[in-house]
C-alpha positions in Angstrom: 17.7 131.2 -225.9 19.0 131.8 -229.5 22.4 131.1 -230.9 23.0 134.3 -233.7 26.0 133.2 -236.4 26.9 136.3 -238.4 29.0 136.0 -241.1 30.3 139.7 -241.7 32.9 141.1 -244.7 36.1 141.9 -242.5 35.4 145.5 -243.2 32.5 146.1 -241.1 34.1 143.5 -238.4 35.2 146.1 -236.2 32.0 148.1 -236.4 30.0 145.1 -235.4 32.0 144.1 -232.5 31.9 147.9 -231.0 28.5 148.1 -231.5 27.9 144.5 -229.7 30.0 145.6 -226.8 28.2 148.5 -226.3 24.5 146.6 -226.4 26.4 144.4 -224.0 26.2 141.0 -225.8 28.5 138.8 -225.6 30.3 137.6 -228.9 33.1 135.3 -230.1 35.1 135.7 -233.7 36.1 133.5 -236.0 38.3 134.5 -239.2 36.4 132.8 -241.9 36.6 132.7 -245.6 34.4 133.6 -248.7 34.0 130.8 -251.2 32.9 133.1 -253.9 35.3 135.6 -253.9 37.8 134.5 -251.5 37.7 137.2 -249.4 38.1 137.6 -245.5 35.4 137.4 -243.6 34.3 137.2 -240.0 31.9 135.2 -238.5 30.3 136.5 -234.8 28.4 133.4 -232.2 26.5 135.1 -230.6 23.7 133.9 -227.4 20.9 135.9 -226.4 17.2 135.5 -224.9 14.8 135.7 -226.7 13.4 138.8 -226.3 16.7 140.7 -227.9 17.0 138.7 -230.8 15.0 141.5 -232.8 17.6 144.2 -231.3 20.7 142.2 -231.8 19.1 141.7 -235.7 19.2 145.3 -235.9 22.3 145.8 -234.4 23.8 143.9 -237.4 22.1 145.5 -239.7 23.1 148.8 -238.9 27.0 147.8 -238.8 26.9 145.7 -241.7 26.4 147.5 -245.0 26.1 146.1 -248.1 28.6 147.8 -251.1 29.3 147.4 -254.6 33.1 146.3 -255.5 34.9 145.8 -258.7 36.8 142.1 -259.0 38.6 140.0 -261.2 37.4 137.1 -262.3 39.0 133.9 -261.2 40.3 132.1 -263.9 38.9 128.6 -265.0 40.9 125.5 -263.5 41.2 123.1 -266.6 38.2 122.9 -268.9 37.9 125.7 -271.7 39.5 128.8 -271.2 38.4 130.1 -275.1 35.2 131.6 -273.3 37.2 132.9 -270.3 36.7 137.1 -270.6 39.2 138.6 -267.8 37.3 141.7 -267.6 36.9 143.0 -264.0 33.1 142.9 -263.1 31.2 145.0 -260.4 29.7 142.6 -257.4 27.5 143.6 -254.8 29.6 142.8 -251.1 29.0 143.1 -247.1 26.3 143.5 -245.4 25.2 140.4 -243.4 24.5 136.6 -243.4 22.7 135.7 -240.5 21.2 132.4 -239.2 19.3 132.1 -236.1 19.0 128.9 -234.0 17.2 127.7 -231.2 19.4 126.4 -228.2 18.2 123.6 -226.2 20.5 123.9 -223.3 23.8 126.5 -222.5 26.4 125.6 -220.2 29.4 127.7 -219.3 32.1 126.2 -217.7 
């Protein structure tokens, strides 16, 4: 058995979880934050056998597309702000972080 943690852009959130329902896996949600940009972000546990892992991987993948965004910088805390430019810059967001883990027992009570 695998434990799946998915950490999705809030955007394709709702795609995800229809798609999971659908496959029939079973998923719980967490609201979660970005660090770097401070943006919302959702984050799926997810159990499966084994033998879906590869399908459940895809399943993300085809819910959880990467895009390009334009952001404002954050400005500096302290420190130097001479160098600080405030020009918005393009970052690449979405698509999936994913991190698959073995699990040694499950219980469900």
């Amino acid at each position: 058995m695998k434990l799946i943690l998915a950490v999705v852009q809030d955007k394709d959130s709702n795609r995800l979880s229809e798609a999971l329902v659908k496959a029939n896996f079973k998923a719980t949600k967490l609201a979660s934050t970005g660090g770097f940009l401070r943006s919302g972000n959702t984050t799926f546990l997810i159990g499966t056998e084994n033998n879906r892992v590869l399908e459940l991987l895809n399943l993300i993948k085809e819910n959880c597309q990467s895009r390009q965004q334009m952001v404002a910088p954050i400005s500096p805390m302290g420190g130097n702000a001479d160098s600080y430019i405030p020009h918005p810059v393009e970052v690449e967001v979405g698509g999936a972080t994913v991190f698959v883990l073995s699990v040694d027992a499950f219980k469900q009570f």
